[in-house]
C-alpha positions, 0 to 999 in steps of 0.5 A: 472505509477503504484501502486501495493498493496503487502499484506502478510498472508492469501489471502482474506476475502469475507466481505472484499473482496467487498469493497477492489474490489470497490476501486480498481476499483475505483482507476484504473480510476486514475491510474493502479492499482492491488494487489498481496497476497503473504502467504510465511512461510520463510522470505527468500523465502518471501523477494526474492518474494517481491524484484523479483517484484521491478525495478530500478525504482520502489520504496517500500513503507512499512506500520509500526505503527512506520513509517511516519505519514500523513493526507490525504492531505499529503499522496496525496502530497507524492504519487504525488511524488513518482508516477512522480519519481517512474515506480510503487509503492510497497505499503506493508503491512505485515501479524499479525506479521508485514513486516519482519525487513530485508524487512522493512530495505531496503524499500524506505519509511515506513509510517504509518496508525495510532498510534494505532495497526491495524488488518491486514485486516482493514489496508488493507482495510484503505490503499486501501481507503486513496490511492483512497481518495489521488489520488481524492484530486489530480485530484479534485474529489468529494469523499474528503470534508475538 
């Protein structure tokens, strides 16, 4: 089992960077876990990039304001279930103007963060944040209090 955090636009931000780090190492004591930036102009090329990484077994899970709507606790439940079913999960979140139509279309979920329309780099952050809470909440760690 795997997560990989696909993020589309610009690399990086160092303020960002920090705290992104700190829950990814966090998150590699459940399960591992990495990112993969990927800054591609044309659609085409972009989708081809995205769907080379994805196996039979994968899935992909896309981030859109208009997709599922989950608490923590209920996103703990879907990852549990997709982890037991999937190889790796693809957790995509797309660039100031969204994830490509044709990429969201063939993706195996879409989920959302919040009603609200979230800059890129505080959604990357959020994600990464709420997959670390989630797993806590399925090992019965600590960091999450009701």
């Amino acid at each position: 089992m795997k997560l990989r955090f696909i993020f589309l636009g610009k690399k990086k931000i160092q303020s960002y960077d920090l705290l992104m780090n700190k829950y990814l190492k966090r998150l590699n004591s459940f399960v591992k876990s990495d990112f993969i930036f990927l800054n591609e102009k044309n659609n085409l090329k972009l989708e081809d990039k995205i769907f080379s990484l994805i196996k039979s077994r994968d899935c992909l899970v896309v981030l859109d304001e208009r997709g599922i709507r989950m608490s923590s606790y209920k996103y703990s439940v879907f990852l549990n279930k997709v982890l037991s079913e999937s190889n790796t999960i693809f957790l995509l979140i797309g660039a100031s103007y969204g994830v490509p139509k044709d990429i969201v279309k063939k993706s195996n979920f879409i989920i959302s963060l919040s009603e609200m329309t979230l800059p890129h780099l505080i959604a990357r952050l959020l994600l990464v944040e709420q997959t670390y809470r989630s797993l806590t909440i399925l090992n019965n760690h600590p960091y999450h209090h009701e």
